[in-house]
C-alpha positions, 0 to 999 in steps of 0.5 A: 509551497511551489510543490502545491502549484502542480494543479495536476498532482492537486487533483491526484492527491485529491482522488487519493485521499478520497481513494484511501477514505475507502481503503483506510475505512472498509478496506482496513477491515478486508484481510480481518473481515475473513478472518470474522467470516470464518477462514482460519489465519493460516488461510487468511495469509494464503488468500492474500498470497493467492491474490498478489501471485494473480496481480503478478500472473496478469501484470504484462496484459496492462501494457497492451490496454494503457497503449491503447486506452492510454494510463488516465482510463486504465487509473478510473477503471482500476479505481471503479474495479476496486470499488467492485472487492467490497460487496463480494467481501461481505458475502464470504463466509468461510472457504465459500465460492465468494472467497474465490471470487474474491481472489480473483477480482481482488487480483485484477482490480489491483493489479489495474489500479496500483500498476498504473496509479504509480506510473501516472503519479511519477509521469505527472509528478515534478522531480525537484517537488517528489519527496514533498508532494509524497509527504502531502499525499501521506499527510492527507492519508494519514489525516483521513484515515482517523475518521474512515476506520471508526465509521467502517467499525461502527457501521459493521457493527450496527449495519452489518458487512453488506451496509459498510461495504456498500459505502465502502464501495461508494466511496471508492467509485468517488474517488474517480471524479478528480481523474475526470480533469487530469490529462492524460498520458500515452503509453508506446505500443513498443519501448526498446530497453524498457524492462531491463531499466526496471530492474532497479524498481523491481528490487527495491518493491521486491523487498517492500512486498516481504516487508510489507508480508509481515509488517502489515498482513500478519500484524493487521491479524495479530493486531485483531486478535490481540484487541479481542476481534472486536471491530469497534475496537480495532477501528480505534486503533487505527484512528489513534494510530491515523491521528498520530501519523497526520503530525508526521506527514510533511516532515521527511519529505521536505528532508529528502528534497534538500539533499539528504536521502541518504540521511533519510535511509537511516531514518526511515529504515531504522525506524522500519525495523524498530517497529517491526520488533515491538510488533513482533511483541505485540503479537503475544497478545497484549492489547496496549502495547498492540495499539501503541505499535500500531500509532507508532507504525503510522508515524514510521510510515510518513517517514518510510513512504516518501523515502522509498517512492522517491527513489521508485518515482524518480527513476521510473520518470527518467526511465524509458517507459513510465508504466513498463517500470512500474509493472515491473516494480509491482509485479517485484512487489506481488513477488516478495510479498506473496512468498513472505505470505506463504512461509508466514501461513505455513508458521501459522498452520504449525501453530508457531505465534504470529511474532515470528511471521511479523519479524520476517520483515527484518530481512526486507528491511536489510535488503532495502537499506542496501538497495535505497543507499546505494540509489542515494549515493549516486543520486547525491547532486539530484535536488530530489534526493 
């Protein structure tokens, strides 16, 4: 257990797993929220596009304020502007100002968050421990994610959006206090090489951002209409599916740190693209098989997150800027995602089934499969993979 000594880590897996009580409660419910407020599938994908290509446009500016402000403030403030999404999501209705609005802080406030949560992880984390604290990390996820998507379904249902989205909202400004003890980590004004080490983080996010396009966007949809777009029902969806992934949350972690990333790739990637094939099914609308998928998927994901942000970690520490490499690997990640979203909202707005937009992932999981083998074949003597 000498990857639980990093008090450090401790405290970013503790903000994490109040962070993602947040994101797994209200926030599970934010892509089919607007779908109940009004805007159709076709632009329910495009707003989420609109958002990752607003992520990608305002990406560079990060740089400048974490070399001033240093990574530990811009992590608190990207938290806190996160926090802020949730009470304008409940004032969309329809293709409304607050939809716009919406967008636009939606973009910022990621964009400030995961850009700089990612590079204060890597810089904080330890490399011989990364695949295990991950899987803690996934595991303390997984576990808070049972009860958080019942309590935000029965609160929209019994109190309305603006009740469950203003605790939402709580939560999330939370989840900041365990920052308040970690230190911090300075970023040069100046990294000669910085991006172009990056390239490998980008291409291996780019191809996470089309995965993910269908593999969570299209399916978070098809999985709400095919549950009858009832928010009680599709919360316990995502618990059992929570409640599954907990048992699986430590397990390929500890794999990938004894030395066998490469086995892992299989696994993980194999996994990946088996799931995303009975999701594709599942679209046509049959609500057992749509569940079964979706607890299946939060298992594949306790498989599949520390495979990948091993690799992304790991070489984002050993990179000449930390925070330059994972602007870049998101800005890959808002990239790959938002063209995966539009090609899936222009199918859906000539009426072609939501299978096929889920089923586009496949050409992510290929190219991620080439990408993470080939960064496990070289790193094969690295004790982290």
């Amino acid at each position: 257990m000498a990857y639980f000594r990093n008090r450090t880590v401790n405290l970013l897996n503790l903000h994490y797993g109040i962070h993602v009580l947040a994101i797994s409660g209200g926030g599970a419910f934010f892509t089919v929220y607007l779908l109940k407020a009004g805007v159709p599938v076709p632009g329910v994908l495009a707003s989420l596009a609109l958002i990752l290509m607003g992520r990608f446009a305002i990406r560079p500016a990060i740089v400048g304020f974490a070399a001033r402000f240093g990574l530990k403030r811009l992590v608190i403030a990207g938290t806190l502007l996160v926090a802020c999404e949730f009470p304008l999501l409940a004032e969309v209705h329809g293709a409304n100002a607050a939809l716009f609005a919406l967008i636009a802080l939606a973009a910022m406030a990621d964009t400030v968050y995961w850009s700089t949560y990612h590079a204060y992880f890597a810089a904080l984390g330890d490399d011989a421990h990364r695949g295990h604290q991950i899987g803690a990390r996934e595991a303390i996820a997984a576990v808070v994610g049972i009860v958080a998507p019942l309590l935000a379904g029965w609160m929209l249902v019994a109190f309305g959006p603006r009740v469950a989205f203003g605790a939402t909202a709580a939560i999330a400004v939370i989840s900041a206090l365990p920052l308040l003890w970690t230190p911090d980590v300075a970023v040069a004004r100046h990294v000669p090489g910085a991006w172009k080490a990056a390239t490998p983080g980008m291409l291996l996010f780019l191809a996470d951002g089309w995965i993910g396009s269908g593999y969570v966007f299209v399916w978070q949809v098809a999985l709400f209409v095919s549950l009858g777009e009832n928010f009680l029902v599709y919360g316990g969806a995502l618990a059992i599916s929570a409640l599954v992934g907990a048992a699986g949350g430590l397990l390929l972690g500890r794999h990938i740190d004894a030395g066998h990333g490469g086995r892992a790739v299989w696994i993980a990637l194999g996994g990946m693209a088996a799931i995303i094939l009975l999701r594709a099914a599942a679209a046509t609308g049959h609500p057992v098989v749509a569940v079964a998928a979706q607890a299946l998927g939060a298992l594949e994901n306790c498989l599949y997150a520390p495979t990948i942000m091993t690799a992304v970690y790991n070489q984002a520490k050993r990179a000449p800027c930390t925070l330059r490499f994972h602007v870049a690997a998101e800005g890959g990640w808002d990239v790959g995602g938002a063209c995966g979203l539009l090609i899936a909202a222009a199918l859906a707005e000539w009426r072609v089934p939501l299978s096929a937009g889920i089923a586009l992932s496949l050409i992510g999981v290929a190219g991620l499969f080439v990408l993470l083998r080939r960064y496990y074949a070289r790193n094969a003597m690295d004790v982290a993979g």
